[in-house]
C-alpha positions as CSV (number, residue, x, y, z in Angstrom):
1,X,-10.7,-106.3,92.3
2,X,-12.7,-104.8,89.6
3,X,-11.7,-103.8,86.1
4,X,-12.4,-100.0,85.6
5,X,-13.8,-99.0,82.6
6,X,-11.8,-96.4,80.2
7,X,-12.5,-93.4,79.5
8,X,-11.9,-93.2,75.9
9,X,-12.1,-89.4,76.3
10,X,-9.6,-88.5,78.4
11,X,-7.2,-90.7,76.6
12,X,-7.4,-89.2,73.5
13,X,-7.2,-85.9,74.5
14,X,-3.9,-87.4,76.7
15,X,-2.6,-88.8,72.9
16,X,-3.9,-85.8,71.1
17,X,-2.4,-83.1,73.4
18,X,0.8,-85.2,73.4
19,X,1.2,-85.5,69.3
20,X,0.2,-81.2,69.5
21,X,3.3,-80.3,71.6
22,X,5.7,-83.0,69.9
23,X,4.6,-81.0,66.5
24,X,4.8,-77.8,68.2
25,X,8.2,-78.6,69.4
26,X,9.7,-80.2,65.8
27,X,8.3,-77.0,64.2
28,X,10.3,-74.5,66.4
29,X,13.6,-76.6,66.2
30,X,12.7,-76.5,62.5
31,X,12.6,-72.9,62.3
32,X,15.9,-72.0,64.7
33,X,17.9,-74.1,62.3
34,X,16.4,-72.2,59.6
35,X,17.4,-69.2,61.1
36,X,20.6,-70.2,62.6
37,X,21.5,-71.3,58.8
38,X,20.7,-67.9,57.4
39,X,22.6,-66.2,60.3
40,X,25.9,-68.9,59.9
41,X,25.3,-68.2,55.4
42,X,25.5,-64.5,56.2
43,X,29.0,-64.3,57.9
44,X,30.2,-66.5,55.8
45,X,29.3,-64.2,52.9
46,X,30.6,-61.7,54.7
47,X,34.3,-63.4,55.2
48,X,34.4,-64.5,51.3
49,X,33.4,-60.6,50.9
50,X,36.4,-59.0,52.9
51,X,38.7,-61.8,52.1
52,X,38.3,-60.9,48.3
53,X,38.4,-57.2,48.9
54,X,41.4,-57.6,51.0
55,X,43.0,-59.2,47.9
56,X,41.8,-57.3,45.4
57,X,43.7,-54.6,47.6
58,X,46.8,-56.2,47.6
59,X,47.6,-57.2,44.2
């Protein structure tokens, strides 16, 4: 049985294309938290809003 040589190529662009999509991925989990965090600060907001206009009501 003979060795087969590599070809350096096609294993870079195996590694290369792998790193890309691992990036690609991180970067869109990164922005959905972002955006679920604004989303999730806004209500809250919005409770502390009503809360304290409710009170101010009552008193």
């Amino acid at each position: 049985m003979e060795a087969q040589a590599v070809d350096w190529g096609q294993a870079f662009r195996i590694v290369g294309g792998g790193i890309v999509v691992v990036f690609v991925i991180m970067s869109l989990l990164a922005v959905s938290t972002m955006i679920m965090g604004k989303i999730f600060t806004g209500i809250e907001a919005r409770k502390k809003a009503a809360a304290k206009a409710a009170e101010g009501e009552a008193q």
